[in-house]
N, C-alpha and C positions, 0 to 999 in steps of 0.2 A: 504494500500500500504506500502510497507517494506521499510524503510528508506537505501540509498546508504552509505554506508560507503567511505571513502579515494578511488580515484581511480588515476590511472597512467597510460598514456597513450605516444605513440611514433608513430608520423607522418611518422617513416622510415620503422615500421614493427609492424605487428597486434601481439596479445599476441600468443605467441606458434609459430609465422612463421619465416621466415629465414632475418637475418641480415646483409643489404645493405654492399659489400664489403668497401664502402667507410669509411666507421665505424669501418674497422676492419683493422690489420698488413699488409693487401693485398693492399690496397684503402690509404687513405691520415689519418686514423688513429684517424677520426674526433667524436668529442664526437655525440651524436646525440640529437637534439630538444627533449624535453619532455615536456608534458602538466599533470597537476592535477586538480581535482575539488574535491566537497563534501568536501572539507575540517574542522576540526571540527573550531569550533567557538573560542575554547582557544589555540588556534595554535598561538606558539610563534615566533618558526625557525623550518627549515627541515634538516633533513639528508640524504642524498644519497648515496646507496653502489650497487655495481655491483659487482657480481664475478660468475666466472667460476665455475657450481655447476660440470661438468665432467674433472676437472682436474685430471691426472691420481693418485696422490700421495693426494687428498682431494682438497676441495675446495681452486681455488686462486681469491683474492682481487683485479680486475681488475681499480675499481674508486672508491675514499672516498671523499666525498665535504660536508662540515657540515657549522651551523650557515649561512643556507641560510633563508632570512628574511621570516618569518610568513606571510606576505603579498603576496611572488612571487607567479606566477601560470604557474610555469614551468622554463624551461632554454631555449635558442636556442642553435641551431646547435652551435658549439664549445664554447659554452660560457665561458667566462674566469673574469668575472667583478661581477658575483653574486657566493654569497659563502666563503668557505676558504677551498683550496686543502689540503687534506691530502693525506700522502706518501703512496701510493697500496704493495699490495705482489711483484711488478715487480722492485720494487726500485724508484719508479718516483711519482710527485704529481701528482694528479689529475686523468686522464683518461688516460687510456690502452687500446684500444681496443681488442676483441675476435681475440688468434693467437693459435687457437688448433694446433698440429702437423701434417704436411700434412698429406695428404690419411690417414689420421686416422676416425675414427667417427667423427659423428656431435656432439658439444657439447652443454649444455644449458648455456645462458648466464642470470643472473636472476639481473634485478636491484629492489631495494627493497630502498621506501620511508617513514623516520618515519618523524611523525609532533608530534614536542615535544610541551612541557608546559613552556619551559623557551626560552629567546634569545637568549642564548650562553651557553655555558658549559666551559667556558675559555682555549678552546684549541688553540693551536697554529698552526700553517702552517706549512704541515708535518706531522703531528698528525700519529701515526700509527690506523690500523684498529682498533687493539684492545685497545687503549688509547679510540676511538673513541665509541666503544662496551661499554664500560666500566662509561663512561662519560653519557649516554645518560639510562644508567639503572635507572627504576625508574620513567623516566620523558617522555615515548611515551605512545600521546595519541592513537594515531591508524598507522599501517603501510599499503601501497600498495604494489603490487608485481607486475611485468612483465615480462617476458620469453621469450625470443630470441633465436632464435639456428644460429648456425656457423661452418661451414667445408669446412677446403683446401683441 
């Protein structure tokens, strides 16, 4: 039997299906619950990134939340007490929900979870994506992916 690697999973939408408005610039803007398992054994802290992979001009950085503890097995819905926000593409910490441009296409929305090797990487609150990128090179043991789509 194959051994599970890192998985990531969301109580609000299956992997590849459409993302509950409430989650999004339409609805109340709310982070959404997420769950993990298989976690590796040397898992220190996590990182958390979501962005817009169909932004028209390239990828945008919708949520950066890092130094979340080795132990959690997930967030809840709006979580705000596990972690430390870092500043997104949109100018704000934390969480941005999916606000594609109306009647435009559906877009993908992809959160993507590494479990590092250390407890911190001594960033600060704010942190931009790419301090973020940058900080965490070297030290993921595995990452999960999930995929959401979204259209006004």
């Amino acid at each position: 039997m194959a051994e599970m690697g890192l998985t990531l999973t969301c109580p609000a939408f299956i992997q590849g299906g459409p993302i509950a408005p409430l989650h999004t610039c339409d609805g109340m803007d709310t982070s959404p619950a997420l769950q993990w398992s298989h976690t590796p054994p040397e898992t220190s802290s996590f990182i958390l990134l979501m962005e817009d992979a169909d932004a028209p001009n390239g990828p945008v950085t919708h949520w950066v939340l890092f130094d979340i503890p080795g132990s959690a097995e997930g967030l809840a819905e709006q979580e705000v007490s596990i972690g430390i926000p870092g500043r997104n593409d949109l100018h704000h910490e934390g969480y941005t929900g999916p606000c594609p441009p109306p009647r435009g296409r559906e877009h993908r929305y992809v959160l993507r979870l590494y479990a590092l090797d250390v407890a911190s990487r001594g960033l600060q609150r704010g942190a931009s994506r790419r301090d973020v990128d940058n900080a965490m090179r070297g030290h993921v043991l595995e990452q999960a992916e999930l995929m959401g789509r979204y259209a006004r």
